[in-house]
N, C-alpha and C positions, 0 to 999 in steps of 0.2 A: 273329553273330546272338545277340539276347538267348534264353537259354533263361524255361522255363516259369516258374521263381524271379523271375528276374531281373524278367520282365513284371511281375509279382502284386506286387514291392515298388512300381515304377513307378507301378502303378494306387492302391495304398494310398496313398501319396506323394500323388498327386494327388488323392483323395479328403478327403484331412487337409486341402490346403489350402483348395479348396472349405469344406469345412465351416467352417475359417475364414472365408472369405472372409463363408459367409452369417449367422456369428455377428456379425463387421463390420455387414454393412450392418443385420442386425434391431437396433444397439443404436443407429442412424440413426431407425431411426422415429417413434419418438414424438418423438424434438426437430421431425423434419418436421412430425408433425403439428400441434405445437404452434406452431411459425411459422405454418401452415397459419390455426390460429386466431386467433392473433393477428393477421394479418394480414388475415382477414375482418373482425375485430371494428375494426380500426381504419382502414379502408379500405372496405369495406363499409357494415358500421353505423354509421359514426361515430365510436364511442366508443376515451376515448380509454385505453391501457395502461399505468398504472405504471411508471416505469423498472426499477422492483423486480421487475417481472414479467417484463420484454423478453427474449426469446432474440437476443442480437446476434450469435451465433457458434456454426454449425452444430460446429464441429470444436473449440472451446474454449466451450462452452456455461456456464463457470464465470464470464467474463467481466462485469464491472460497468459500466455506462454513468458516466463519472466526468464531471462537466460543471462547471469554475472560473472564475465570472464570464463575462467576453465570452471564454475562451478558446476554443479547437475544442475540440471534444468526443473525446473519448478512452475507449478501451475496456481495460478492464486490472482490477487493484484499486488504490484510494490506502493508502498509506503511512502512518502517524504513527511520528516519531524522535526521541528522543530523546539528546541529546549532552552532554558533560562540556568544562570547560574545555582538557581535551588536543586536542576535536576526536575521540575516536571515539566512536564509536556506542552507548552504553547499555544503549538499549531499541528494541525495533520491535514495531510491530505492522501486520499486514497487514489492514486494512479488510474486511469484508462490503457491498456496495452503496455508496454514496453521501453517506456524514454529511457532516454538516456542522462545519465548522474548529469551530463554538462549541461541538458539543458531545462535542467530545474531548480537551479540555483537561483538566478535572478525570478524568476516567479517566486518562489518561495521568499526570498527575502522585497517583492513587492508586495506580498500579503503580510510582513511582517510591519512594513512601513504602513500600510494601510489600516491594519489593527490597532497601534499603538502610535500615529503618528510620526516616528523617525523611524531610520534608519538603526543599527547597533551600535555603540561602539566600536566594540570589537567581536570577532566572528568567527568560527572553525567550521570546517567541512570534510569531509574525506576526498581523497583524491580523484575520486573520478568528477568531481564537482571540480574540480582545476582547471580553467583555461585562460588566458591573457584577457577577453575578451571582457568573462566573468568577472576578473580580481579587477580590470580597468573602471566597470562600471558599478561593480560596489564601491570602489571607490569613489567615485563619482556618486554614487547615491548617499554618501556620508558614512562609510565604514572604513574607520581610521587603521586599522589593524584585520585582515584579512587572510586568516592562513587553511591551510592547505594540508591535510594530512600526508601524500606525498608530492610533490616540489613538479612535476612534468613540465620541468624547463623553468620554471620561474624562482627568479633569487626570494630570496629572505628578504631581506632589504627593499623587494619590490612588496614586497606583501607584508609585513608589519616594521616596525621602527626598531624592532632588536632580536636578537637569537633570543634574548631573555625571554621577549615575551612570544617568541614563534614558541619553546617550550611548553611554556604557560597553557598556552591555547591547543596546544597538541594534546597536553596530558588531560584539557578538558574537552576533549572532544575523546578521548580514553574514556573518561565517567561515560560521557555520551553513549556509546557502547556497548558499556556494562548498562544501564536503564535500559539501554533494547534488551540485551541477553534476560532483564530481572520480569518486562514484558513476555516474552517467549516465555519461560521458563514457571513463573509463579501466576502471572495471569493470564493465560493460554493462547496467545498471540499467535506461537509456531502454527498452530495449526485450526482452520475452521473450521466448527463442529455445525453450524445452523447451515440452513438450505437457501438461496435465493439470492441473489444481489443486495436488496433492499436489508435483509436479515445478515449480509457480509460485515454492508458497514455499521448497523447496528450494535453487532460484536466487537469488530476494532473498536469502536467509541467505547460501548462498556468497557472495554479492558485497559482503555488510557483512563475514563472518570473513576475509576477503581483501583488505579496507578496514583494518580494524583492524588485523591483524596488517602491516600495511605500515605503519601508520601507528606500532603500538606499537614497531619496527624504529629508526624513526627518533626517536622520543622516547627510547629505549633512551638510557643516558650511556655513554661510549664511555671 
């Protein structure tokens, strides 16, 4: 039989956890209530709610609604990456809500110029990164050759100095691609398994330094 000690750690013990327990659920409540609302306001009244605003995830409430064209819809944050001729990873950055491809171009290539002093030479992006605006002012930021995975209105000609090399730059913006697919796929990128914002980006990061360093492995000359 337990004596009097032994009880009294027993009860404390069990006390601790309770009080966790109802630290837990009180840090539940206001995400409730805030679904509560929103889901009056958009159901109810009508009206309808920001995706900016949406609570989609009682237990990852940090969660962004990411929505690409006719794609399904996806909850997570988007990505912008940047890559070098070897194929690793440069730069990342993990998105806030929902931008839009056009208007992360020029950010991204002003963190590119501020890491490394210039501008690129030469530069690919995917199409939704396309706008007159964009190709104008990389240019102007010293990017001689500026292409575009699809053209949305803009010639060849405006955007690099030859077909040859609009190819060139298409087919390595293709590699590009495939290094996401090789991320998703072998270093589990697609999807994340840790809980928390802080522990989100802590994952993408591991899974690019464990990209690169396999990747710099194999570039390594033997």
């Amino acid at each position: 039989m337990a004596g009097p000690c032994g009880a009294t750690i027993k009860v404390r013990a069990r006390l601790t956890q309770i009080v966790a327990l109802q630290a837990q659920v009180r840090q539940y409540r206001p995400l409730v209530e805030r679904i509560i609302r929103q889901s009056e306001r958009r159901v109810l009244a009508g009206k309808p709610v920001p995706a900016g605003e949406k609570l989609v995830s009682l237990f990852e409430p940090h969660a962004d609604i990411i929505v690409k064209g006719s794609r399904d819809t996806e909850y997570g944050h988007k990505l912008n990456l940047t890559t070098g001729r070897s194929g690793m990873i440069l730069d990342l950055v993990i998105e806030a809500g929902n931008p839009a491809d056009s208007d992360r171009l020029l950010p991204m290539l002003e963190r590119h110029i501020a890491l490394y002093g210039q501008a690129p030479r030469q530069a690919a992006a995917d199409g939704g990164f396309a706008t007159r605006i964009n190709l104008a002012t990389a240019k102007a930021w010293g990017v001689c050759d500026m292409a575009f995975h699809k053209k949305a209105g803009l010639r060849i000609e405006d955007m690099v100095t030859s077909k040859w090399v609009y190819r060139k730059l298409r087919n390595f913006r293709a590699g590009i691609e495939a290094g996401i697919s090789c991320l998703k796929r072998a270093y589990g990128l697609a999807r994340c398994t840790w809980r928390g914002l802080d522990h989100f980006k802590a994952y993408v990061w591991s899974s690019v330094v464990a990209f690169n360093l396999v990747l710099f492995i194999r570039l390594k000359p033997t």
